[in-house]
C-alpha positions as CSV (number, residue, x, y, z in Angstrom):
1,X,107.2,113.8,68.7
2,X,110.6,112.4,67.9
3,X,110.1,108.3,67.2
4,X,113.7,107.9,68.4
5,X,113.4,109.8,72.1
6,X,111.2,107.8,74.3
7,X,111.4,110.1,77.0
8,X,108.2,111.4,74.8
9,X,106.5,108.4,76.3
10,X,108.3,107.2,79.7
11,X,105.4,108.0,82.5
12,X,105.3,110.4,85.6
13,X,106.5,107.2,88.0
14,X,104.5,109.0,90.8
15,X,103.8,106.2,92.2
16,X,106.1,102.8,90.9
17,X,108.9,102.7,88.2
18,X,109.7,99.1,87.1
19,X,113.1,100.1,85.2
20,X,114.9,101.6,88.4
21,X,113.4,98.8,90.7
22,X,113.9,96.2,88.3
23,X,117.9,97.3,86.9
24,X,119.2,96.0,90.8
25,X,116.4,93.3,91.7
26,X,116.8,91.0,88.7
27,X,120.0,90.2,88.9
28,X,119.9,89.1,92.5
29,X,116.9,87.1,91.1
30,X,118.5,85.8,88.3
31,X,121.5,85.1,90.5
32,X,119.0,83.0,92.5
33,X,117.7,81.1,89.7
34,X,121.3,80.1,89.0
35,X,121.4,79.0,92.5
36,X,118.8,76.1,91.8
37,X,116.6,78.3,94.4
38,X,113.5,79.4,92.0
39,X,110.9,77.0,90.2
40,X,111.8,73.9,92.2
41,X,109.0,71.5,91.7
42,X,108.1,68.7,94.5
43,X,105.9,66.4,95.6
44,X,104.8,66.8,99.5
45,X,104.4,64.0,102.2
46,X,104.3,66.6,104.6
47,X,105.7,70.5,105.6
48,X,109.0,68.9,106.6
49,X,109.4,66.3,103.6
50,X,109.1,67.7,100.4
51,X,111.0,65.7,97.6
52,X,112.6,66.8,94.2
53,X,111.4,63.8,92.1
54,X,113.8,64.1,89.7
55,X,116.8,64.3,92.0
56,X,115.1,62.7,95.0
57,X,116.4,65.6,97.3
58,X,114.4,66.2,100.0
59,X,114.1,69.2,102.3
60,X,112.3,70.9,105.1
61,X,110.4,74.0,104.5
62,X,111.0,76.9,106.4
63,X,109.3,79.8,104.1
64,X,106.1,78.6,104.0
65,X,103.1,80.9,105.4
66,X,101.0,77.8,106.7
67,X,102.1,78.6,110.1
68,X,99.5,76.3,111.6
69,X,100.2,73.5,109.4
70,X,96.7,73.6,108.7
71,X,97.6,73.5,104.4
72,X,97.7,69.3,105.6
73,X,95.1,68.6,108.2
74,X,93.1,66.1,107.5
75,X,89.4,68.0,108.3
76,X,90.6,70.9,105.8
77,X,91.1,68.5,103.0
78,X,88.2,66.7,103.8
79,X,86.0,69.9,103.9
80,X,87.3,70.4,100.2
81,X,86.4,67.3,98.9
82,X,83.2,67.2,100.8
83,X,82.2,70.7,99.2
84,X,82.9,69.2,95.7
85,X,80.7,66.3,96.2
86,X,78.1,68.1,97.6
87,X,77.3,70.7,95.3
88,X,78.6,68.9,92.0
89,X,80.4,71.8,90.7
90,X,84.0,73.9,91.2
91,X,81.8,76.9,90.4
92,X,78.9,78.7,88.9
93,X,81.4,81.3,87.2
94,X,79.1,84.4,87.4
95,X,79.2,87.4,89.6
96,X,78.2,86.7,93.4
97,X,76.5,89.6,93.7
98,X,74.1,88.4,90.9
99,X,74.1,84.6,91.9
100,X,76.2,82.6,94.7
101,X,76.1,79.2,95.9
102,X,74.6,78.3,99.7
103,X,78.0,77.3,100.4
104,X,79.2,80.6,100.0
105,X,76.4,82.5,102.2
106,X,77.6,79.8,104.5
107,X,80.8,80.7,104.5
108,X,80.3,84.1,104.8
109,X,78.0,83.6,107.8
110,X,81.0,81.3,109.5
111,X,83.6,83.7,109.1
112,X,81.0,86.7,110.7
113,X,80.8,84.5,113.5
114,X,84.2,83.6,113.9
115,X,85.3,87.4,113.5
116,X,82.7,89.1,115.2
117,X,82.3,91.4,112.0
118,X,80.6,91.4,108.4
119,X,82.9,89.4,106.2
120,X,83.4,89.7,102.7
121,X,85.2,86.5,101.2
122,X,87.0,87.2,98.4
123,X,89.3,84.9,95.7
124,X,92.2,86.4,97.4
125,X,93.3,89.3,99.7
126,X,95.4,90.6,97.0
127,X,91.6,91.3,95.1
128,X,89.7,92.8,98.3
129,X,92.8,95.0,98.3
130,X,92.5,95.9,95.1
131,X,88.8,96.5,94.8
132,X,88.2,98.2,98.3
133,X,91.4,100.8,98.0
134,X,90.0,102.8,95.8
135,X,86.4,103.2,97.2
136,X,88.6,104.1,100.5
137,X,90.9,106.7,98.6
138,X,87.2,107.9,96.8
139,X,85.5,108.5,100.4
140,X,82.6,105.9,99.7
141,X,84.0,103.6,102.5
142,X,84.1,105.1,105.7
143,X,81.4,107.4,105.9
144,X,80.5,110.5,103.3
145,X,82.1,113.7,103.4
146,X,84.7,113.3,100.4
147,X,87.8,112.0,98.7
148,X,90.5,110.6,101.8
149,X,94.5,111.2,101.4
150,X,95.6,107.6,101.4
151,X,98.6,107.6,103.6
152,X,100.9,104.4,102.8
153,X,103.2,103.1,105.3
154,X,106.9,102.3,103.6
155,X,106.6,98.9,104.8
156,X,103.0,98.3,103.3
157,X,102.7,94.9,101.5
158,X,103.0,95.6,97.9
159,X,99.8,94.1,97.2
160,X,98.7,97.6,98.6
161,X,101.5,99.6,97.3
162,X,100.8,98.2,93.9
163,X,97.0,99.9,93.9
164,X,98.6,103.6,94.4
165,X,98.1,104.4,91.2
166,X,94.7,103.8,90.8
167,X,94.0,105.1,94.6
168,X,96.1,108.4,93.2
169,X,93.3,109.0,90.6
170,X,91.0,109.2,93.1
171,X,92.9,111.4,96.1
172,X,96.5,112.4,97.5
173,X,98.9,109.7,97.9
174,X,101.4,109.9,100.5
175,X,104.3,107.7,101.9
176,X,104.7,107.7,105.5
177,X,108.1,106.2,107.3
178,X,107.6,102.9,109.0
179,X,105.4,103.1,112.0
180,X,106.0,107.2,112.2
181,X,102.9,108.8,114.3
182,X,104.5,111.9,114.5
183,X,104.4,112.2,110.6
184,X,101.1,110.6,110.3
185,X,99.3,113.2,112.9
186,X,100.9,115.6,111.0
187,X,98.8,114.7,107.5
188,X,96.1,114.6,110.1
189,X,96.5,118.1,111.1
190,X,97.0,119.0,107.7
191,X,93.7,117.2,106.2
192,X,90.7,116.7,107.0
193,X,90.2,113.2,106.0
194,X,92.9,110.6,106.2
195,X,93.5,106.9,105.5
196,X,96.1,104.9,106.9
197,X,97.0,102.2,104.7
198,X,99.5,99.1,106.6
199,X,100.1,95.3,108.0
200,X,99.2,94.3,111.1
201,X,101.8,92.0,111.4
202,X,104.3,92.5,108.5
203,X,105.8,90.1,106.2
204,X,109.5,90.9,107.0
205,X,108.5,90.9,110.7
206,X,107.1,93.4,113.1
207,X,104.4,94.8,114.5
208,X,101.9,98.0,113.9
209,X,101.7,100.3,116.2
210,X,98.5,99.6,117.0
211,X,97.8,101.4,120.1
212,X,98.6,104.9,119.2
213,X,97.3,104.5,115.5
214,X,94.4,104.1,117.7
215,X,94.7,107.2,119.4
216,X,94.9,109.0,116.4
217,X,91.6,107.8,115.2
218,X,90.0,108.9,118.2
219,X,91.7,112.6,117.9
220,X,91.5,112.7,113.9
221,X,88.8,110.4,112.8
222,X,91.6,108.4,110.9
223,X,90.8,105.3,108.8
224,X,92.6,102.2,109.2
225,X,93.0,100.0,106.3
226,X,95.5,96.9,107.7
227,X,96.1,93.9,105.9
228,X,96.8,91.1,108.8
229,X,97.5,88.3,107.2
230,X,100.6,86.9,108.8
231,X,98.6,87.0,112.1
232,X,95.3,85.8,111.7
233,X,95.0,82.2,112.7
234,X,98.5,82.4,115.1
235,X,96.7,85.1,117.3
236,X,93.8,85.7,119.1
237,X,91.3,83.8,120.9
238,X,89.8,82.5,117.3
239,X,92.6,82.7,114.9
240,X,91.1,86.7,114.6
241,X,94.7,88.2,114.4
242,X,96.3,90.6,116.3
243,X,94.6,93.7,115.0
244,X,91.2,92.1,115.4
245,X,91.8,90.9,118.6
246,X,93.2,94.2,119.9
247,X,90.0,96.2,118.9
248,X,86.3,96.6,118.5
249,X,85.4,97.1,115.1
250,X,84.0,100.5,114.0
251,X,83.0,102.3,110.4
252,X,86.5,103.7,110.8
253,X,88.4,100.7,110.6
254,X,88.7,97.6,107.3
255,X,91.0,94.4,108.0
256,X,91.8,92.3,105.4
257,X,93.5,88.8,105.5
258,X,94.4,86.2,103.6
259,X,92.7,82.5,104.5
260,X,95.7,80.7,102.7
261,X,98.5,81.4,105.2
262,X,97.5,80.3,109.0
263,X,94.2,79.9,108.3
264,X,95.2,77.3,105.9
265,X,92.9,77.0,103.0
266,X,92.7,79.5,100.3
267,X,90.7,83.0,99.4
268,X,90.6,85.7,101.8
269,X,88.4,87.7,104.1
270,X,87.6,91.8,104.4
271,X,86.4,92.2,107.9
272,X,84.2,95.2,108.0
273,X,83.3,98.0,110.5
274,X,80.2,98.8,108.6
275,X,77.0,96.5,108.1
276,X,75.9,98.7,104.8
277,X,79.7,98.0,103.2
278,X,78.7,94.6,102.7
279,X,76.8,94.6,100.2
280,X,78.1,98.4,98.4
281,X,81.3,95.8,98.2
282,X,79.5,93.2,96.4
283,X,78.3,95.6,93.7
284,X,81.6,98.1,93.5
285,X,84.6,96.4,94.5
286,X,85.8,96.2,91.0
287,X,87.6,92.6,91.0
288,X,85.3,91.5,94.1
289,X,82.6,91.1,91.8
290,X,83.8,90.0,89.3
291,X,83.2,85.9,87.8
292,X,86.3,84.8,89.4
293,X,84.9,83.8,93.0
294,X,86.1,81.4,95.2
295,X,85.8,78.0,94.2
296,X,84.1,75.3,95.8
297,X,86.7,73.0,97.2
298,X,88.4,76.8,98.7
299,X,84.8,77.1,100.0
300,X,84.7,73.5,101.7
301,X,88.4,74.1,103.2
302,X,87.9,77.4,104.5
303,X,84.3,75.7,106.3
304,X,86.4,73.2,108.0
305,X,89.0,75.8,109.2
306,X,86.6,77.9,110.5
307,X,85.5,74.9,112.2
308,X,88.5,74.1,113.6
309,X,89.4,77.6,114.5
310,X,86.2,77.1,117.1
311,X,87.9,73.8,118.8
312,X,90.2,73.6,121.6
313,X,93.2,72.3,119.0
314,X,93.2,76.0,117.7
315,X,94.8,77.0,120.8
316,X,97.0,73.5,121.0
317,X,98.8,74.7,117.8
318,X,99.3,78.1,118.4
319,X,101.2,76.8,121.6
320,X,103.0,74.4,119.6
321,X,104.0,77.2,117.2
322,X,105.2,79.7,120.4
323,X,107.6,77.0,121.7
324,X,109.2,76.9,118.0
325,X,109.3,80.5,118.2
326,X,110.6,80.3,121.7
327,X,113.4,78.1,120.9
328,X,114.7,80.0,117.5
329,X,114.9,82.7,119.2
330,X,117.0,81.5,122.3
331,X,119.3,79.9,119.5
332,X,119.3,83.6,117.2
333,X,118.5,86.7,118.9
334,X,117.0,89.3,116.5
335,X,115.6,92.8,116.7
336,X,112.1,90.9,116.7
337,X,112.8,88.1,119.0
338,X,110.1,88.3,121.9
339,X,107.2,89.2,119.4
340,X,105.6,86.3,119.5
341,X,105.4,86.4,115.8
342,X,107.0,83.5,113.3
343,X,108.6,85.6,110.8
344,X,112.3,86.0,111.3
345,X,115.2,87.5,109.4
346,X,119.0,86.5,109.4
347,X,120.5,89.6,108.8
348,X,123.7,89.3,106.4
349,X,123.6,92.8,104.1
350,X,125.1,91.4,101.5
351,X,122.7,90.0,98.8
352,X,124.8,87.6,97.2
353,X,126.1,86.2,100.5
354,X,122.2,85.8,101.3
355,X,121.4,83.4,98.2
356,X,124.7,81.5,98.8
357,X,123.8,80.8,102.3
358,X,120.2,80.4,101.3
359,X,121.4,77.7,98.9
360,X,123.6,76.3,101.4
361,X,120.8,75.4,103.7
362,X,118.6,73.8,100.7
363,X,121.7,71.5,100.4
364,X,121.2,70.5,103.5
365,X,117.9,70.3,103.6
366,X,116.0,73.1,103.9
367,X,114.3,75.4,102.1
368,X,114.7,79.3,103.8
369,X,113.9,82.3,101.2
370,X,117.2,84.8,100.4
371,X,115.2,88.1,100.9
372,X,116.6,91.4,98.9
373,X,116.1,94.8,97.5
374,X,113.3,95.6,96.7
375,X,111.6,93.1,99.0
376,X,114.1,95.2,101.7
377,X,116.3,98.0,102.1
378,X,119.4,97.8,99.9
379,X,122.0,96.4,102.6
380,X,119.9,94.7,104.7
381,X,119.3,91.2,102.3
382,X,119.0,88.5,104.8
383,X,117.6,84.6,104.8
384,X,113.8,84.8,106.1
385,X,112.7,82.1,108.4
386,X,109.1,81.0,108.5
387,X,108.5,78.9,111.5
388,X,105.5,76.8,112.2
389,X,103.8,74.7,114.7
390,X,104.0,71.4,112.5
391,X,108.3,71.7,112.5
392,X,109.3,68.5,114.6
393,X,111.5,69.6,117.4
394,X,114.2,67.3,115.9
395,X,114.0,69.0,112.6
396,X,114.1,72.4,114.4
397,X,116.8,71.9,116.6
398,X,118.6,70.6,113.3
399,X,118.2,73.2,111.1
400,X,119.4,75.7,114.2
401,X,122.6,73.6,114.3
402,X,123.1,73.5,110.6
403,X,122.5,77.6,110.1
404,X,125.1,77.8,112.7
405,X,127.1,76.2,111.6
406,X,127.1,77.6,107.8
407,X,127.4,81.1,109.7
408,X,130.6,80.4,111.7
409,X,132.4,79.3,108.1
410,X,130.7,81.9,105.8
């Protein structure tokens, strides 16, 4: 081995390589940091208040996840603090499959309730991902018969494209185009057991194609693996998400979410097509079982959302957030305006135009994320918009008039 040549010890990249993402997406980031757009600390009076202390600048958030506003409501905290008191501790710090707290069993019973489905709680959706991948990609989810090709869609959340490397030491990893069917019936065809790994609702905006990912399960006996977070809470009858909503569950189908984003509290929640992968998930889930478990005040909020989520107000706030919705997109058409969903994109292909119009709005008060390879195609950088039900129509309609107004003299 020559000491000198580290092409001796540079890996296969089958799956991720750092140095080629990283040589185009840390400058942008870097250029952002510059920018006075990264590692901005605050103090909160409230979604549309946040203030700079040093500075005093206050601004508006528009790229946060709590599409609800539920991160503020008064029950949620409450149900934090309440936990805390009543169990006298943040946590027992040992595996839950060996020992776990009434709370939790609590919880978990809630969230069954509220889902229709076994649910696993986990300390995020990031580690359900991470631990239930893999027993996928292995074939011990889903029904024996063998290892599964895992079949990633492009636009998969890289909390799941990060796991293909473990997932490709247990099966085939492939990379499907967004939202292909053809392509995807075609691995069908080729294999005889397939995953299908993708959001519900995805975090640059857009749908699944639920309906005909359906069909192919039917045809194929396809698995579904979708991570929903960016729905749950906003959709459904009960906050269940779009994907849950639009199905019955079955041993063919996982959704995983994340209780920090509408559902605002913190932790997530594997909803599961089979009673027996409850507890298999317990014992094997690698990070699932681990002594990092939810925490109690997590616990408490996620009791009181759940709570909530069975009250009429659920419904009151997913209406407030469709007006916002509504009006943003009669003031900015995009290709997703119509979805119903709160995630929009200001197209301007340029990256470095995106952070300077990014940190033109934070001068004026609010807070929008620039968005850039690799979190998107190279070209297509953009200023995402999170809107939520909590924006004051007076705030809205003034951050409409001000991003028009920066676009006219950009």
């Amino acid at each position: 081995m020559n000491q000198n040549d580290p092409s001796d010890i540079v890996g296969p990249h089958h799956y991720r390589n750092a140095e080629a993402m990283l040589a185009h997406g840390e400058r942008v980031w870097l250029r952002a940091a510059e920018s006075g757009l990264l590692d901005i600390h605050v103090d909160h009076e409230s979604n549309d208040r946040l203030i700079v202390r040093e500075t005093g600048h206050e601004f508006t958030l528009l790229c946060s996840c709590s599409y609800l506003g539920l991160n503020h409501h008064p029950r949620i905290i409450e149900g934090a603090v309440t936990a805390l008191r009543k169990t006298g501790t943040t946590a027992l710090s040992i595996a839950e499959i060996r020992v776990r707290l009434n709370l939790l069993v609590e919880l978990e019973e809630s969230l069954r309730d509220l889902y229709r489905a076994p649910a696993l709680p986990g300390v995020s959706c990031s580690v359900l991902t991470a631990g239930i991948l893999p027993l996928i990609a292995s074939g011990h989810i889903g029904g024996a018969g063998g290892p599964r090709v895992m079949v990633f869609d492009r636009f998969c959340h890289f909390s799941m494209a990060y796991i293909k490397p473990i997932c490709g030491d247990e099966s085939l990893v492939l990379n499907c185009p967004h939202n292909d069917l053809n392509y995807l019936e075609d691995i069908c065809k080729k294999y005889p057991r397939v995953a299908y790994v993708a959001d519900g609702a995805y975090s640059m905006g857009g749908r699944t194609v639920l309906e005909g990912l359906l069909d192919l399960q039917n045809r194929y006996g396809l698995f579904l693996y979708f991570d929903d977070s960016h729905s749950l809470s906003i959709e459904g009858p009960r906050g269940e998400g779009y994907v849950r909503a639009n199905i019955e569950m079955n041993p063919l189908t996982l959704i995983v979410g994340s209780l920090a984003k509408g559902f605002g509290a913190s932790g997530g929640v594997a909803m599961l097509g089979d009673e027996r992968d409850f507890q298999f998930l317990y014992r094997n889930a690698g990070p699932v079982t681990w002594s990092q478990n939810i925490d109690v005040a997590a616990t408490g909020a996620c009791l009181a959302s759940a709570d909530l989520h069975r009250s009429p107000e659920l419904g009151q706030l997913q209406e407030k957030l469709r007006r916002n919705i509504d009006y943003f997109d009669q003031r900015f058409p995009t290709r997703f305006s119509g979805n119903g969903l709160p995630i929009r994109l200001i197209e301007v292909g340029d990256e470095d135009l995106a952070v300077r119009l990014s940190e033109e709005l934070y001068r004026n008060g609010y807070y929008c994320s620039a968005v850039f390879f690799p979190i998107v195609a190279r070209g297509a950088a953009g200023v995402r918009i999170m809107l939520r039900a909590d924006l004051e129509t007076d705030r809205l309609v003034s951050f409409c008039n001000t991003v028009e107004s920066l676009m006219v003299s950009a």
